[in-house]
N, C-alpha and C positions, 0 to 999 in steps of 0.2 A: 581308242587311245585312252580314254575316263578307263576304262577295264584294266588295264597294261597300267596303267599309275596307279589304281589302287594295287592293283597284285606286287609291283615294285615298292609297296609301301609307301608314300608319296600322296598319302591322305590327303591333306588341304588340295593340291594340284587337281586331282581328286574329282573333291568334291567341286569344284569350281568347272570344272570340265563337264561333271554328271547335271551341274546346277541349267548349264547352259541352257545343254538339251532337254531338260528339264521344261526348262519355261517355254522353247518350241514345240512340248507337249508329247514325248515319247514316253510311254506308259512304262518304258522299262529303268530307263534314267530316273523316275518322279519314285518310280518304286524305291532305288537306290536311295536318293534324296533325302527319302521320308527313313529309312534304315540309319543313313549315316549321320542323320539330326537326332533319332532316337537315340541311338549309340556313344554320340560325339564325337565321328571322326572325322577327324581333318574339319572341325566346328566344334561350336561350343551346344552341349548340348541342348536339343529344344523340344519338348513330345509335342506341343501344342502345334507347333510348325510342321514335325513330322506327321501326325494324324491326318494333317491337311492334303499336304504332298500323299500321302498313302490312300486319301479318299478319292483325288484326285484320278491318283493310276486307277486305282477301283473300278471307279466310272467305264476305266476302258476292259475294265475285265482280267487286268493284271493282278497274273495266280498269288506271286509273292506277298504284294501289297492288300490281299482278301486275305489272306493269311494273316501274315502282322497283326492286321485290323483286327483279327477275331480274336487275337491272344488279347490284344491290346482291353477289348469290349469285357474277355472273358475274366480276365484282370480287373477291368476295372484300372488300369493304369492310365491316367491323367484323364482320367476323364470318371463317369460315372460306369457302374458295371452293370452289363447288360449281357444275360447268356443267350438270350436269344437272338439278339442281334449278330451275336456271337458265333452261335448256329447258321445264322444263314451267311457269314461272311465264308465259313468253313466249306459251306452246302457248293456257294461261287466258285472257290477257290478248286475242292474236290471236279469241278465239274469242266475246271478249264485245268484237271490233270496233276494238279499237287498230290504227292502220295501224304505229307504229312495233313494235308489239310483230313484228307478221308479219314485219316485215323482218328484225330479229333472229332469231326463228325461223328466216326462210327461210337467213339468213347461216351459221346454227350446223346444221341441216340441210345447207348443200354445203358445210362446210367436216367436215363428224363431230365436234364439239365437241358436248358432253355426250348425244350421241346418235346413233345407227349413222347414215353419211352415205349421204343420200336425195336425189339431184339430182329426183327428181320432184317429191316433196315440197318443196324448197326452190323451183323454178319457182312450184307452185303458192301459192304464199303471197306469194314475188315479184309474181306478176302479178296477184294476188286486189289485194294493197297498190298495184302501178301503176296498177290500174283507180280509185283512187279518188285518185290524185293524188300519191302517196306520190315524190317523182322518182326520189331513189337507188333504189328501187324497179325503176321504167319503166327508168332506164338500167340494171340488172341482168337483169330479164327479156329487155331486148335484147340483152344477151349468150351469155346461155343461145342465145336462138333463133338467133344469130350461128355459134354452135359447136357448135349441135345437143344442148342438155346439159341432161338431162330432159323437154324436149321436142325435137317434130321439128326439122332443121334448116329455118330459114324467114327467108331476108335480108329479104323484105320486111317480113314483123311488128318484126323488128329493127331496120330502118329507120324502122317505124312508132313505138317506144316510144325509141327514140334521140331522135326528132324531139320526141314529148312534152318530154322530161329539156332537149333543146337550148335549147329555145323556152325554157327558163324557168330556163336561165343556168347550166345545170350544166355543168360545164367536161369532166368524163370523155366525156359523152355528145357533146359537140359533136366533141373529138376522135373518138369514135367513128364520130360519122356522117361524118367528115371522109373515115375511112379507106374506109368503104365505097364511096366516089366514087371516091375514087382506085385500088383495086381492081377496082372495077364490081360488087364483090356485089351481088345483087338489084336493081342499075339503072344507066344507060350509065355507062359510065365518065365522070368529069367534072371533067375538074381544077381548072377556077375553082372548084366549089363545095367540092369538097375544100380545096384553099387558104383559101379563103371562111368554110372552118367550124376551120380548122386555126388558123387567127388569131384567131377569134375563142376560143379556148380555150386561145391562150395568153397572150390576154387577163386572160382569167378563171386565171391562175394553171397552166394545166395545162405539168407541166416538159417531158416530152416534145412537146410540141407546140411550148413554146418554142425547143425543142432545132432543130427540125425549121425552126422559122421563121429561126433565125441562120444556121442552116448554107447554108438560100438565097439569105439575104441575104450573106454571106459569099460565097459563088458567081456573085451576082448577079443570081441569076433573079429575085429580086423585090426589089421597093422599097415601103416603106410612104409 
């Protein structure tokens, strides 16, 4: 019923509903709770409140609520900023199945933000989140396997998770597979398809590929 009032817009209702069950201790309600105090909905907004409520579900191992928590930590939003606490909220959340938590993880793993940098471990949480759809994900893992970084070097797996991220309109990734055509990593060299995926990403926003498309048209080699 709390799900069906928010989805019917019917915030306050809502939240009084989610609050309930809340206080009889459902990690999934407390999760809610601690979202619609952050946010302000159907309430006036509260993080101090909400932190609470979110540590609360935590406890129980609620993915959402480890999530939040580690934006929240990673932020530094209302509270003081802690990457590693950060990290391990991420580590939780990855572990009870958030795709977004992994990628966090995997991101704060190869970059060493709140914890010793692990390019294996960041692959592996990259590509665990690609395998289930995650895209920044898929076009991440195809970087690694592009530049050999935590795992082996392997154009074609590269081209394989490029091609996922492409297909479903991510602008880094299309550039990406752009380049590999035009290079010939792991398959003939090809400069239609190169061009072909170069346009289409800067289509979609990507600056370098815009870059790349004036300058030929500037040049002359191509015409839209």
């Amino acid at each position: 019923m709390a799900t069906q009032l928010y989805r019917n817009g019917d915030k306050i209702s809502a939240f009084n509903a989610f609050l309930e069950l809340a206080l009889d201790g459902d990690a999934d309600a407390q999760a809610m709770v601690g979202f619609m105090l952050e946010n302000g909905e159907g309430c006036e907004p509260n993080l101090e409140e909400a932190i609470e409520w979110y540590r609360k579900a935590a406890d129980q191992r609620q993915h959402v609520a480890l999530f939040n928590l580690g934006q929240i930590y990673r932020a530094g939003k209302g509270c003081e900023k802690n990457e590693a606490a950060a990290f391990e909220m991420f580590v939780e959340a990855s572990r009870a199945g958030n795709l977004h938590a992994m990628f966090e993880a995997a991101q704060m793993a190869e970059a060493g933000a709140g914890t010793p940098r692990n390019l294996r471990r960041a692959a592996n949480w990259y590509e665990t989140a690609a395998r289930y759809g995650h895209v920044e994900a898929q076009n991440c893992i195809g970087a690694m396997y592009q530049e050999g970084e935590g795992v082996p070097q392997d154009y074609e797996k590269a081209r394989e998770w490029y091609e996922k991220a492409a297909e479903q309109g991510h602008p880094r990734a299309m550039y990406n597979l752009g380049m590999l055509y035009d290079k010939g990593w792991g398959v003939e060299p090809n400069g239609e398809k190169a061009l072909e995926w170069c346009r289409k990403a800067a289509h979609a926003g990507h600056g370098k590929a815009r870059d790349i498309i004036r300058r030929l048209q500037e040049e002359g080699k191509i015409v839209f």
